[in-house]
N, C-alpha and C positions, 0 to 999 in steps of 0.2 A: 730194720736198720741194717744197713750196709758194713762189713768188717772194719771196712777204712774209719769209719764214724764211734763204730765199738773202741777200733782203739787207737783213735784220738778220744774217746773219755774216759778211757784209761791211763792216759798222759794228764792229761788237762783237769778230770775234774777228782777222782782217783789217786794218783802220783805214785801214794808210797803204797807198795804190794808187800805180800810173801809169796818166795820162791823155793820149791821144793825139788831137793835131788835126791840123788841115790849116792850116798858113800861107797867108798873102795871097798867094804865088807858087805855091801847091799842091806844097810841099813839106810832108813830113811833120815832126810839132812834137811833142813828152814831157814832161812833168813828174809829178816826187812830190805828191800831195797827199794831205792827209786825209780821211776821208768824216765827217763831222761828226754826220749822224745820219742815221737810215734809219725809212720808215714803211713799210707793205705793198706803197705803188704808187710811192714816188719815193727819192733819193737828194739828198742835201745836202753841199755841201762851201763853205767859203771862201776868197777871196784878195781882195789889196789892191790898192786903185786907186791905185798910188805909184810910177806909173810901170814897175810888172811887165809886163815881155811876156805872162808868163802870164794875166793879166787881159785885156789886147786881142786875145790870141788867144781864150779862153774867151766873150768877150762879141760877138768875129768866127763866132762857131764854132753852128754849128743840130747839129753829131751832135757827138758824142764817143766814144771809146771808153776802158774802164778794165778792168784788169787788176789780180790782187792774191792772192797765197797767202799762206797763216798758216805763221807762222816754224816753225821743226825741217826734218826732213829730208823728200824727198818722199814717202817711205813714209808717211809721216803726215801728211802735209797736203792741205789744202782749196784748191782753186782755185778763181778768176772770173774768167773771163773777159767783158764785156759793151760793148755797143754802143748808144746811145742818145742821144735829144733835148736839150740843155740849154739852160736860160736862166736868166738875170741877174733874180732875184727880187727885189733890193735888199736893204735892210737892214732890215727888216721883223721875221726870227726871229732876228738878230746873237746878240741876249743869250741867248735861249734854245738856240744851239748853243755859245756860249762856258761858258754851265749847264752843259748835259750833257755836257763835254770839260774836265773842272776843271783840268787843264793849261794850255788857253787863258787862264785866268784868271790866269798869270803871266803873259804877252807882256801881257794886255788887263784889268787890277784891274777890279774894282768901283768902285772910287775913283780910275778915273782912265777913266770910261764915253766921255770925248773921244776918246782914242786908239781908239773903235772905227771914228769918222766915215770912216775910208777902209778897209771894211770890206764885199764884197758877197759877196751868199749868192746860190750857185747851184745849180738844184736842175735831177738828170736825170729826167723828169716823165712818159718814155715809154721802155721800150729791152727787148732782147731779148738771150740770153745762153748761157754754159755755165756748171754748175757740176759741180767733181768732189771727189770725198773717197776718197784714198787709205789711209784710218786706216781703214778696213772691207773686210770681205772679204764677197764680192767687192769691188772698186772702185764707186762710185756716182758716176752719172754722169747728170746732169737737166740739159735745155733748160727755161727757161723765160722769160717774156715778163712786161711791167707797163706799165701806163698810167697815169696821174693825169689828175683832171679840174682843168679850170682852175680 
């Protein structure tokens, strides 16, 4: 399986991860987040500039890594493991991840597009990784790697 395909089910089948950074004392730091969308070479997710830790660590933060298996038992699920680049893209594609996640669109209406103003999309633009799939026999189990251009 191809990266692009890792992580589109990462997006799709997946969603919610944990994202691991390094705090301003280099201690290690966690958070749930969503993957908001996924293209062949990058990763997208959101959070708020509202005084979140997890935003001034994400926006402290040059790697990341994310973590995320599809719910049921482990017999049958898909894992990711990954490690990679992130950066604070702004609020540029806001609406079109709050689109493609129609959930968002209760926290953040269409008729109330203000409430997105603290609002920043951050995209992992380079990172390398594991994926595995327990729901096949054998087990399937691919390294693979992506980069985006600027």
């Amino acid at each position: 399986m191809d990266a692009s395909k890792i992580l589109s089910v990462l997006y799709s089948e997946i969603h919610s991860v944990v994202v691991g950074m390094i705090d301003s004392v280099g201690h290690p730091s966690s958070a749930f987040l969503d993957v908001m969308f996924a293209e062949e070479n990058a990763v997208y997710f959101m959070t708020s500039n509202n005084g979140r830790k997890l935003y001034h660590l994400l926006n402290s933060s040059d790697y990341i890594s994310i973590c995320g298996k599809t719910e049921g038992d482990y017999f049958h699920a898909k894992m990711i493991t990954m490690q990679g680049r992130v950066r604070n893209i702004g609020k540029a594609r806001v609406d079109e991840l709050i689109d493609a996640n129609p959930y968002m669109k209760k926290l953040y209406p269409d008729e109330q597009k203000e409430k997105r103003s603290i609002i920043d999309v951050f995209q992992v633009y380079e990172g390398y990784g594991s994926y595995q799939d327990f729901g096949v026999t054998p087990p399937e189990q691919t390294e693979f790697q992506f980069h985006c251009d600027i």
